[in-house]
N, CA, C, O and CB atoms as a CASP TS submission, in Angstrom:
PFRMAT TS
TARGET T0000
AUTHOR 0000-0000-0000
METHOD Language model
MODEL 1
PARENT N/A
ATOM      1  N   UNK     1     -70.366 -40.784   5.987  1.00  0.00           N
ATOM      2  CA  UNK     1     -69.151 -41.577   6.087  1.00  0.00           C
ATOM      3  C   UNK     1     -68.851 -41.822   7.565  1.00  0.00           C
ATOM      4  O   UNK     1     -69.315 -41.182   8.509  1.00  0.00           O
ATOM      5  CB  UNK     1     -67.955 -40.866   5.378  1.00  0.00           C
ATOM      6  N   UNK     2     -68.062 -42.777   7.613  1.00  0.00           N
ATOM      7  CA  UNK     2     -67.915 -43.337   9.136  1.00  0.00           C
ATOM      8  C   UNK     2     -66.681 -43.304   9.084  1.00  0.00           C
ATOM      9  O   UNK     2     -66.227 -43.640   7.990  1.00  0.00           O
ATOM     10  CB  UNK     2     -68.487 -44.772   9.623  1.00  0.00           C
ATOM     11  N   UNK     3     -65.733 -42.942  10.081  1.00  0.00           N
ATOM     12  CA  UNK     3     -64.387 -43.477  10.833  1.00  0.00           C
ATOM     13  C   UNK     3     -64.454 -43.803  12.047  1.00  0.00           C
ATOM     14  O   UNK     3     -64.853 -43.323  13.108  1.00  0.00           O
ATOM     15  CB  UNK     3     -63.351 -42.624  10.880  1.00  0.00           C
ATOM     16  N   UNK     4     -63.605 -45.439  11.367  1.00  0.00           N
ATOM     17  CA  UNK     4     -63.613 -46.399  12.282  1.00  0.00           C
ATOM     18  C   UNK     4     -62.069 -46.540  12.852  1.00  0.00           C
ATOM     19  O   UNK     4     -61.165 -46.776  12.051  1.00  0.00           O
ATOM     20  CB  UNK     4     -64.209 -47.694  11.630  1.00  0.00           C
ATOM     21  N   UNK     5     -61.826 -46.405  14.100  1.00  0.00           N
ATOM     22  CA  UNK     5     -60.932 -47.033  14.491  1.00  0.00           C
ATOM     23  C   UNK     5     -60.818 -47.713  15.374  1.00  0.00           C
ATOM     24  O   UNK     5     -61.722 -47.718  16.209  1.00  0.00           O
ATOM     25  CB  UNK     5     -60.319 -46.587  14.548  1.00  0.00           C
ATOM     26  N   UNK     6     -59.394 -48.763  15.590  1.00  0.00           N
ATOM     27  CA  UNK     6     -59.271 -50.007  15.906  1.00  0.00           C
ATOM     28  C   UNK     6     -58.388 -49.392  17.448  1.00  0.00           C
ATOM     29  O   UNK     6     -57.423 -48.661  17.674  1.00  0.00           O
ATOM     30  CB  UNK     6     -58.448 -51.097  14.568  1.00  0.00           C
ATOM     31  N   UNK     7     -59.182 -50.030  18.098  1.00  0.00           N
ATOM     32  CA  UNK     7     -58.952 -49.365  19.978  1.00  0.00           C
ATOM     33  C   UNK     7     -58.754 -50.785  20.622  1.00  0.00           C
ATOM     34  O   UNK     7     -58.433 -50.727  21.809  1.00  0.00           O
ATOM     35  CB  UNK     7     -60.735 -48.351  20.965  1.00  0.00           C
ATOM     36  N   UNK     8     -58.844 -51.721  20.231  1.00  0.00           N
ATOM     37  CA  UNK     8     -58.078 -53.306  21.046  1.00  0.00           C
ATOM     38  C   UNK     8     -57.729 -54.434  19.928  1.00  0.00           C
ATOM     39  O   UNK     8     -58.073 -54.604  18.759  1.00  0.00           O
ATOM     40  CB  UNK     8     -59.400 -54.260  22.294  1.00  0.00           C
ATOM     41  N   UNK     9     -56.889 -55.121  20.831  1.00  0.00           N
ATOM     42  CA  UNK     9     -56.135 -55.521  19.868  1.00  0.00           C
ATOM     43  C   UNK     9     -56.391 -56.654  19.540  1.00  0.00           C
ATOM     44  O   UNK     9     -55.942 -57.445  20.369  1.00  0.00           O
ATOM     45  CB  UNK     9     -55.010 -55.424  20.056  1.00  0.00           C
ATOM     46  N   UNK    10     -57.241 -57.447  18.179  1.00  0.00           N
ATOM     47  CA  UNK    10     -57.464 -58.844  17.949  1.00  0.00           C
ATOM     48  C   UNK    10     -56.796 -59.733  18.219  1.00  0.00           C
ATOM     49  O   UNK    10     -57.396 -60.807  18.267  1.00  0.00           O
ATOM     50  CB  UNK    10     -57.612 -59.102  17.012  1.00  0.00           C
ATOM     51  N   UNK    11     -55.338 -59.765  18.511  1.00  0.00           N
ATOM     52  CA  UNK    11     -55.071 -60.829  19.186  1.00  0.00           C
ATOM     53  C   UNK    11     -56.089 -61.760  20.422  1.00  0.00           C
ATOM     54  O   UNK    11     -56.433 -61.416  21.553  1.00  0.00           O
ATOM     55  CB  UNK    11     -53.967 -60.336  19.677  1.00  0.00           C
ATOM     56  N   UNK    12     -56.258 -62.533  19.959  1.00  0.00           N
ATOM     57  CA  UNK    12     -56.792 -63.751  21.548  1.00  0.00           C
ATOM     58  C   UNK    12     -58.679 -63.690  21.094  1.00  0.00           C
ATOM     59  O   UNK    12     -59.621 -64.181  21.714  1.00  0.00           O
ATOM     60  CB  UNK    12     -56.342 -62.588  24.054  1.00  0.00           C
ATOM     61  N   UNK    13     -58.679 -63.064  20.077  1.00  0.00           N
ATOM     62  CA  UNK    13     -60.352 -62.682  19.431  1.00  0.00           C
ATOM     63  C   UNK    13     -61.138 -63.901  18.721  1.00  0.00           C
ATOM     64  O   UNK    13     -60.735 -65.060  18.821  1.00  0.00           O
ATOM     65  CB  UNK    13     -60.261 -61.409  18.084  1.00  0.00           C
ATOM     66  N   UNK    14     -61.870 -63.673  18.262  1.00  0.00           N
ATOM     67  CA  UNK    14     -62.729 -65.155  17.740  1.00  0.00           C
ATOM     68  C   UNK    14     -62.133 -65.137  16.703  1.00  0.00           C
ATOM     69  O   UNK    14     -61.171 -64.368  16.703  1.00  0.00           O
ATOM     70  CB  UNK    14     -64.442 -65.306  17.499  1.00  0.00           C
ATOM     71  N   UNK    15     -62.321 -65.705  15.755  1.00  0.00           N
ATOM     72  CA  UNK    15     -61.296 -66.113  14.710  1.00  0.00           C
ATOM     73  C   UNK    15     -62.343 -65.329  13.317  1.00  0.00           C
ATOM     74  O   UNK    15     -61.901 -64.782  12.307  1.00  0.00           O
ATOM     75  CB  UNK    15     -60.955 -68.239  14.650  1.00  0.00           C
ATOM     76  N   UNK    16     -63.819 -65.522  13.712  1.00  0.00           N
ATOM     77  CA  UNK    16     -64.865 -64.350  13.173  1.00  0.00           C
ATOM     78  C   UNK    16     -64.733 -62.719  13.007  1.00  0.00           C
ATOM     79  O   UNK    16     -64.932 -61.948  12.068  1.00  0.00           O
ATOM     80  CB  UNK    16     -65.929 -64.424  14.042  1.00  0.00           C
ATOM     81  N   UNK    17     -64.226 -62.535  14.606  1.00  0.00           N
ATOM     82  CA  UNK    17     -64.152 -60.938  14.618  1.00  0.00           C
ATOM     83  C   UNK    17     -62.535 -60.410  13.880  1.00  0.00           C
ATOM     84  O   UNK    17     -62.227 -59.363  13.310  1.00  0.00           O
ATOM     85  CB  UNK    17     -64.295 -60.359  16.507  1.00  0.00           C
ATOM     86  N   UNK    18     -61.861 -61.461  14.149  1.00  0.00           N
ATOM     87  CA  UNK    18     -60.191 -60.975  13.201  1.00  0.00           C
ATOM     88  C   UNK    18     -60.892 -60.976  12.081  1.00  0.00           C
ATOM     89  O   UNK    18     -61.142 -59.810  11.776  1.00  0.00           O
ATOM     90  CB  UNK    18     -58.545 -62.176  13.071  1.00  0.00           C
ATOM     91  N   UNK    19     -61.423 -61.897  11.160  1.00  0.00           N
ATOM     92  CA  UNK    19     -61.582 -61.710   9.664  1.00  0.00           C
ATOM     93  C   UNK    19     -62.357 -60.346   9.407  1.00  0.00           C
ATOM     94  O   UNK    19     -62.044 -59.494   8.576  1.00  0.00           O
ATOM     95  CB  UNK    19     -62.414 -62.994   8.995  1.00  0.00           C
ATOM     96  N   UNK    20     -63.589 -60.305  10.417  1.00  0.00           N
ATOM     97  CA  UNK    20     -64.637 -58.852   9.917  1.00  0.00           C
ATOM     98  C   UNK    20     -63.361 -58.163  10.403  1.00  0.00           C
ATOM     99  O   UNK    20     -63.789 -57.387   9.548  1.00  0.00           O
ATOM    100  CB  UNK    20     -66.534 -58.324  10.871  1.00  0.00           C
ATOM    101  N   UNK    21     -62.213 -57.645  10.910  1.00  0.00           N
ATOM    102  CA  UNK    21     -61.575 -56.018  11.492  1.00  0.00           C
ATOM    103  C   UNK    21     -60.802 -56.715   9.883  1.00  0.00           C
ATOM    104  O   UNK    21     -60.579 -55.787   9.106  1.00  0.00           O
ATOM    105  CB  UNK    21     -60.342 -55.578  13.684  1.00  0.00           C
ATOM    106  N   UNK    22     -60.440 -57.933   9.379  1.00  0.00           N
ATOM    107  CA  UNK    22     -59.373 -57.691   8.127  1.00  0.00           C
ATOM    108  C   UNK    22     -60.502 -57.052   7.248  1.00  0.00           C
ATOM    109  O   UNK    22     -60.347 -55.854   7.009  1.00  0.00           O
ATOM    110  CB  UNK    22     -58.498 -59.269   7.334  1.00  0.00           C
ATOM    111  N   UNK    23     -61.505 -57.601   6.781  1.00  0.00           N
ATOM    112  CA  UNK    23     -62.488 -57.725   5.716  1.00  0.00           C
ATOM    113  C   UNK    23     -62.950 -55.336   5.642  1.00  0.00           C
ATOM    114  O   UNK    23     -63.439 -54.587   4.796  1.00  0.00           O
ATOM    115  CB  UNK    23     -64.285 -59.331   6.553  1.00  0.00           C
ATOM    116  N   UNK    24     -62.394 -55.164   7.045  1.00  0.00           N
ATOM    117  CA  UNK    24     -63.100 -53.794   6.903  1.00  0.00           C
ATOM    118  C   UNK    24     -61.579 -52.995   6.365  1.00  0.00           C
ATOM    119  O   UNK    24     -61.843 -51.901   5.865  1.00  0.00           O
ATOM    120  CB  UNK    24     -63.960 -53.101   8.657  1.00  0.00           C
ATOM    121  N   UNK    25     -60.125 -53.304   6.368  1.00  0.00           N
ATOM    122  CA  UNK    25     -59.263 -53.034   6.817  1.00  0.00           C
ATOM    123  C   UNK    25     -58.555 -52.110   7.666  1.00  0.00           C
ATOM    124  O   UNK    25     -58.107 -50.985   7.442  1.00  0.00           O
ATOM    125  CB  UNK    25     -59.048 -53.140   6.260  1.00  0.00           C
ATOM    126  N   UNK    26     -58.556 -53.059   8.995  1.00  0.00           N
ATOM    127  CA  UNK    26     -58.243 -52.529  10.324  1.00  0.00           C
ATOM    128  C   UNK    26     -56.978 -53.288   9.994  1.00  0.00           C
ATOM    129  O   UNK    26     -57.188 -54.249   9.254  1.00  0.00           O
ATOM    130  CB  UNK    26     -59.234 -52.857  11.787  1.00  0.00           C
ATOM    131  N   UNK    27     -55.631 -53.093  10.376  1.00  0.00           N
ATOM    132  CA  UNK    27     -54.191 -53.571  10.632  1.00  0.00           C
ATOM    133  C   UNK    27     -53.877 -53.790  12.119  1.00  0.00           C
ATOM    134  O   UNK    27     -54.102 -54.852  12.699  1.00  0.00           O
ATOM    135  CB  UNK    27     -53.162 -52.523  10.070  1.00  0.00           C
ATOM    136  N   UNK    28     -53.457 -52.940  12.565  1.00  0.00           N
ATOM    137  CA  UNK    28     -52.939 -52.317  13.438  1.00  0.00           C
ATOM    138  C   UNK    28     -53.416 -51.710  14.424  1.00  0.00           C
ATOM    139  O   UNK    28     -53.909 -50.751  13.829  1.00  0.00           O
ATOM    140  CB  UNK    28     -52.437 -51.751  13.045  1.00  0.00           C
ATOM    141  N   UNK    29     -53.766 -51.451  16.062  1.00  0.00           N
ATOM    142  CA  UNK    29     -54.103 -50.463  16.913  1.00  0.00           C
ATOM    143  C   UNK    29     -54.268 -49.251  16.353  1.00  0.00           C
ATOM    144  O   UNK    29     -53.312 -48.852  15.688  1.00  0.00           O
ATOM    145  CB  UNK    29     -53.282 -50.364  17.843  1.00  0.00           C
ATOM    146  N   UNK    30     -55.096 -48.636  16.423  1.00  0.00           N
ATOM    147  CA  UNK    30     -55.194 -47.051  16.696  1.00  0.00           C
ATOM    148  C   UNK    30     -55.324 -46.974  14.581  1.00  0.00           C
ATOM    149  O   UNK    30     -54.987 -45.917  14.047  1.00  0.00           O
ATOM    150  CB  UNK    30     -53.214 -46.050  17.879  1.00  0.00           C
ATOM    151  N   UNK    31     -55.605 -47.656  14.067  1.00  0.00           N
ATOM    152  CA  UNK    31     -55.548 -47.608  12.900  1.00  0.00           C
ATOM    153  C   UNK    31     -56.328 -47.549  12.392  1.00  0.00           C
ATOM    154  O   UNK    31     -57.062 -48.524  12.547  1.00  0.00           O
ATOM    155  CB  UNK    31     -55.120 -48.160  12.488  1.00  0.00           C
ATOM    156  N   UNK    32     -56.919 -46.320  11.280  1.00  0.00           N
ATOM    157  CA  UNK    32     -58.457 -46.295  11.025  1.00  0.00           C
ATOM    158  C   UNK    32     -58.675 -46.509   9.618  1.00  0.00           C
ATOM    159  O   UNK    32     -57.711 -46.859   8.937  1.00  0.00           O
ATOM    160  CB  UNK    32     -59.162 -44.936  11.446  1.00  0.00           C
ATOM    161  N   UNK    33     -59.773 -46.353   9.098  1.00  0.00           N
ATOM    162  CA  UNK    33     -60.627 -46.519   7.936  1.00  0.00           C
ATOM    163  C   UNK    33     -62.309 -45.679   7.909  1.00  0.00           C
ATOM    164  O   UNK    33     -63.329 -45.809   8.587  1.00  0.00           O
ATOM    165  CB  UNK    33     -60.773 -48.192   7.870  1.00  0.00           C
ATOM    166  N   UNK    34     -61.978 -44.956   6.950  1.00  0.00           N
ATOM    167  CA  UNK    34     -63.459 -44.335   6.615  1.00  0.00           C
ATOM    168  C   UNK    34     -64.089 -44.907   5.238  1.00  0.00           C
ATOM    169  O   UNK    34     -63.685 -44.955   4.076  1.00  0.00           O
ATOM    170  CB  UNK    34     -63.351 -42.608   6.448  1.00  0.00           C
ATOM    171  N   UNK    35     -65.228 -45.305   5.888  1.00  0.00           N
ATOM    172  CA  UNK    35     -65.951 -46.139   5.430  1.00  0.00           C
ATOM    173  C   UNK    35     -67.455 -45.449   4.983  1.00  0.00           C
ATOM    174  O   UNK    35     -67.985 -44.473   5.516  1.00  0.00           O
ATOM    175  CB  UNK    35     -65.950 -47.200   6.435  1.00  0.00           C
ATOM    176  N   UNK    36     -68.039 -46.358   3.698  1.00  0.00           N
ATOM    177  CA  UNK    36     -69.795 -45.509   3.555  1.00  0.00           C
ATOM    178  C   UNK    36     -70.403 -45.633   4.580  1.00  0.00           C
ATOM    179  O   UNK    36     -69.997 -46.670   5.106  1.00  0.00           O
ATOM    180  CB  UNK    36     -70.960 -46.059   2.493  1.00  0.00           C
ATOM    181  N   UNK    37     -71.329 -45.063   5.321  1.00  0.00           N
ATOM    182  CA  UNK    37     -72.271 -45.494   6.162  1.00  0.00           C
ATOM    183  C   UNK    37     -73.675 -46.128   5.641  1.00  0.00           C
ATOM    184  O   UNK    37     -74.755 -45.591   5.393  1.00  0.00           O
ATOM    185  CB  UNK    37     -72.488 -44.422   6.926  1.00  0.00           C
ATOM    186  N   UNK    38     -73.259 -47.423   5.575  1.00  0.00           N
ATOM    187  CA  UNK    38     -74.499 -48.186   4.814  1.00  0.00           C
ATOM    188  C   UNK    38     -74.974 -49.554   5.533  1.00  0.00           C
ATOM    189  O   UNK    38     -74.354 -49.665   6.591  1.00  0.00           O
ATOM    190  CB  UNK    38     -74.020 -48.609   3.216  1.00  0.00           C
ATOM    191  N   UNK    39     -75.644 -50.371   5.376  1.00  0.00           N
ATOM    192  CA  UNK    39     -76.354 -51.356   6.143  1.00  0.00           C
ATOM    193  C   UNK    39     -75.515 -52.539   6.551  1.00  0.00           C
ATOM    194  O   UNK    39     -75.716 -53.277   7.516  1.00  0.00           O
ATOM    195  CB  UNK    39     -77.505 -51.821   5.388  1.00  0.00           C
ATOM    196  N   UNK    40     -74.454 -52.608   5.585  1.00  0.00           N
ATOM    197  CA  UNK    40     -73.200 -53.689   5.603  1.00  0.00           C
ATOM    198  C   UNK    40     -72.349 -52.820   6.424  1.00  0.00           C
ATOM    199  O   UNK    40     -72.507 -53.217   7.579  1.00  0.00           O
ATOM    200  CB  UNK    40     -72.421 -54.182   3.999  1.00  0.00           C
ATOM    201  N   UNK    41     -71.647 -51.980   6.416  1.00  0.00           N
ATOM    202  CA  UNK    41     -70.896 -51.749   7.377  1.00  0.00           C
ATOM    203  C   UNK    41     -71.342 -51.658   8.817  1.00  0.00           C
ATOM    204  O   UNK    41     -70.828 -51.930   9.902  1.00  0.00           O
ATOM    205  CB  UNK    41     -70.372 -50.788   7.044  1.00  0.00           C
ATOM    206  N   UNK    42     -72.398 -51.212   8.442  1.00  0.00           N
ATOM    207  CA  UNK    42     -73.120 -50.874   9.941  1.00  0.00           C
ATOM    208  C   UNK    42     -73.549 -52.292  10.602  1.00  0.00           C
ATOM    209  O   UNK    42     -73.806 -52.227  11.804  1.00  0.00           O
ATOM    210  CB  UNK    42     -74.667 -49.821   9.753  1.00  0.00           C
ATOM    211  N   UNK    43     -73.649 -53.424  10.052  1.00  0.00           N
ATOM    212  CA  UNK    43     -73.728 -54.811  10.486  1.00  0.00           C
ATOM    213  C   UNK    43     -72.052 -55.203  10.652  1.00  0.00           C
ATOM    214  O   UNK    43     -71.826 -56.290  11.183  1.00  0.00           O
ATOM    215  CB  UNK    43     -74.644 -55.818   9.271  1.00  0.00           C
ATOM    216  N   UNK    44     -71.156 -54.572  10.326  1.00  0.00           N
ATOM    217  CA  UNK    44     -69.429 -55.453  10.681  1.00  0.00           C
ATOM    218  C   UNK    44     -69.358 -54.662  11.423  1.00  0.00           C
ATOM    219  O   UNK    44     -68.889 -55.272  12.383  1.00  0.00           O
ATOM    220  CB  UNK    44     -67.942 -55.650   9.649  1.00  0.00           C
ATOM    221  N   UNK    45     -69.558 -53.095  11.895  1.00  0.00           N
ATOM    222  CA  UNK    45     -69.310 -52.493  13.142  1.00  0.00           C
ATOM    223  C   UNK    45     -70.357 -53.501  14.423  1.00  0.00           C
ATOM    224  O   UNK    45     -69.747 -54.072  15.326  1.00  0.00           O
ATOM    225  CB  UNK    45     -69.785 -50.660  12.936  1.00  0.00           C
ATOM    226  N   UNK    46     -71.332 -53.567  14.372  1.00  0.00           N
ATOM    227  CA  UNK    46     -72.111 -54.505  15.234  1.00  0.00           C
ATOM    228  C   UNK    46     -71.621 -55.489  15.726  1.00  0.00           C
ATOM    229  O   UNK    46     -71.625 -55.651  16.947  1.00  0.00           O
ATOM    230  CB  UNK    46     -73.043 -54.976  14.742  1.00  0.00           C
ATOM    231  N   UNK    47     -71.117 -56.319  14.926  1.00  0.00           N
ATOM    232  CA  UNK    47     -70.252 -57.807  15.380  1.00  0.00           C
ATOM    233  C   UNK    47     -68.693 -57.373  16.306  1.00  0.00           C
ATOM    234  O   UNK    47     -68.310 -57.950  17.323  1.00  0.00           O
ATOM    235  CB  UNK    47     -69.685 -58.832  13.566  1.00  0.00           C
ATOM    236  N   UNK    48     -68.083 -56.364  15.701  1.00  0.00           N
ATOM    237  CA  UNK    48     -66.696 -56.118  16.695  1.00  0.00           C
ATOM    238  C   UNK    48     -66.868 -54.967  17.493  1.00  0.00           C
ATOM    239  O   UNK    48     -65.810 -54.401  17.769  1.00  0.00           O
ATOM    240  CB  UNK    48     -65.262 -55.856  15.874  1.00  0.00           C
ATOM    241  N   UNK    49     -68.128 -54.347  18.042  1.00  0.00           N
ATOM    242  CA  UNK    49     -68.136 -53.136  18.314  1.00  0.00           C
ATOM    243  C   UNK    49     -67.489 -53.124  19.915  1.00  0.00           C
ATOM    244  O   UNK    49     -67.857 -52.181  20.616  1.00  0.00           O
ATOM    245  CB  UNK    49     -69.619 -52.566  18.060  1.00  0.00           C
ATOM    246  N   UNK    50     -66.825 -53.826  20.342  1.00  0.00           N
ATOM    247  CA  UNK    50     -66.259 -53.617  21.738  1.00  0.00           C
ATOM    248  C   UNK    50     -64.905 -53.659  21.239  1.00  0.00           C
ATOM    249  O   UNK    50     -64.064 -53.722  22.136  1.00  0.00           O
ATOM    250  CB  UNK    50     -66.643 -54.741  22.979  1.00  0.00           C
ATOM    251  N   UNK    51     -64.284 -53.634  19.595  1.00  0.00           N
ATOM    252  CA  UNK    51     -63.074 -53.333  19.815  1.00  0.00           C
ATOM    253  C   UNK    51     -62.590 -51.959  18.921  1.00  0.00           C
ATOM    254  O   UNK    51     -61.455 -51.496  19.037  1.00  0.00           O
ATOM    255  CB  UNK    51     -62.315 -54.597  19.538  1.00  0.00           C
ATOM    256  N   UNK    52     -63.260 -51.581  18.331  1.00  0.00           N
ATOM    257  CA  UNK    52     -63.348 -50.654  17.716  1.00  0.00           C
ATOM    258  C   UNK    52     -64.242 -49.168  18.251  1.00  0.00           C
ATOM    259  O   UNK    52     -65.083 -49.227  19.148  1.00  0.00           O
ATOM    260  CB  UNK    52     -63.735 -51.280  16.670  1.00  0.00           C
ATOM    261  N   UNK    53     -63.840 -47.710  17.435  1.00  0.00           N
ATOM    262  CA  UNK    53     -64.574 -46.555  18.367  1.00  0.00           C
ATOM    263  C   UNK    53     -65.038 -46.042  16.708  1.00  0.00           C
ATOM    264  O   UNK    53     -64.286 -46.163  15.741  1.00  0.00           O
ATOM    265  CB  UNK    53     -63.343 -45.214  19.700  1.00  0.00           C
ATOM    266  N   UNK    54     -66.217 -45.548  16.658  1.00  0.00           N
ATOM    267  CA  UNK    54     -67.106 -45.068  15.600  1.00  0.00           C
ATOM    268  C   UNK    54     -67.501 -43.684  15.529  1.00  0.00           C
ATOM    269  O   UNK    54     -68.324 -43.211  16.313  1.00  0.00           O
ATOM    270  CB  UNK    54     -68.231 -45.750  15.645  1.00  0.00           C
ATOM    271  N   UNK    55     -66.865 -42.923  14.486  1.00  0.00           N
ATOM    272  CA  UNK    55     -67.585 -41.748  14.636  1.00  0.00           C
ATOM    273  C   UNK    55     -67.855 -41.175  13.033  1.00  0.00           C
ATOM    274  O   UNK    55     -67.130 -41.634  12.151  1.00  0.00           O
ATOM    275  CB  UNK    55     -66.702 -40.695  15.644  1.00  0.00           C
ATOM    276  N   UNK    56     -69.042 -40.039  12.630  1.00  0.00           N
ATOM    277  CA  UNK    56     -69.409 -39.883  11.985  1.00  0.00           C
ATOM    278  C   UNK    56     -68.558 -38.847  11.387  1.00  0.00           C
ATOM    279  O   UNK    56     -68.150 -37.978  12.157  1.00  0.00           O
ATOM    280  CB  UNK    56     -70.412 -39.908  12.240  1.00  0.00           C
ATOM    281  N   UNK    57     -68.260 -38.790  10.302  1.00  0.00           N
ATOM    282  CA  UNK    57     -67.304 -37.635   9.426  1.00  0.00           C
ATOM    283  C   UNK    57     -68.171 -37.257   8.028  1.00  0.00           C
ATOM    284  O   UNK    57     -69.003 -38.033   7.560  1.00  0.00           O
ATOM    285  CB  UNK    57     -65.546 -38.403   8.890  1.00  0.00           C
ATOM    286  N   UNK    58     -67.833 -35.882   7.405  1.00  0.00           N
ATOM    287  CA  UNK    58     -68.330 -35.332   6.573  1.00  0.00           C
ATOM    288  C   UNK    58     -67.272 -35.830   5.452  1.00  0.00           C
ATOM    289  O   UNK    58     -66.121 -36.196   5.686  1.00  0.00           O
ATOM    290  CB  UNK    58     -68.582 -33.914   6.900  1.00  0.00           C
ATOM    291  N   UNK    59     -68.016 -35.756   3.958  1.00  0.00           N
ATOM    292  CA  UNK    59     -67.240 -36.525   2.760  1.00  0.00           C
ATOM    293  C   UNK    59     -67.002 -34.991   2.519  1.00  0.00           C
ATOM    294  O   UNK    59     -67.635 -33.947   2.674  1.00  0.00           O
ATOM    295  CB  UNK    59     -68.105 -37.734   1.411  1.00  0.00           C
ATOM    296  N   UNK    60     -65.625 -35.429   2.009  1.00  0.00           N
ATOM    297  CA  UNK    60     -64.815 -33.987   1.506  1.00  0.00           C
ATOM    298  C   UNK    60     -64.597 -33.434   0.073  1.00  0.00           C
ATOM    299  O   UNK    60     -63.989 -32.378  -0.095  1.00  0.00           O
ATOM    300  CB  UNK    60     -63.430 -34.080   1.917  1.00  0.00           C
TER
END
């Protein structure tokens, strides 16, 4: 599993990278989501990865 959180703020962003941070649901700054670690996520972290911080977590 992955947690992702949202470290800048889409405002002023491509109009691409706002939809992938909605499509993952990112809201807000500092606002996260744990996610599967699978080939699709790991391709929408790729596309916004300068606004977002990634780290690996254990499923509970």
């Amino acid at each position: 599993m992955l947690k992702i959180t949202l470290v800048k703020s889409p405002i002023g962003a491509v109009p691409k990278n706002r939809a992938t941070l909605q499509s993952m649901g990112l809201r807000k700054l500092n606002h996260f989501v744990v996610l599967p670690d699978n080939a699709c996520t790991r391709g929408q972290i790729q596309q916004v990865r300068h606004m977002v911080k990634v780290e690996e977590v254990e499923e509970a």
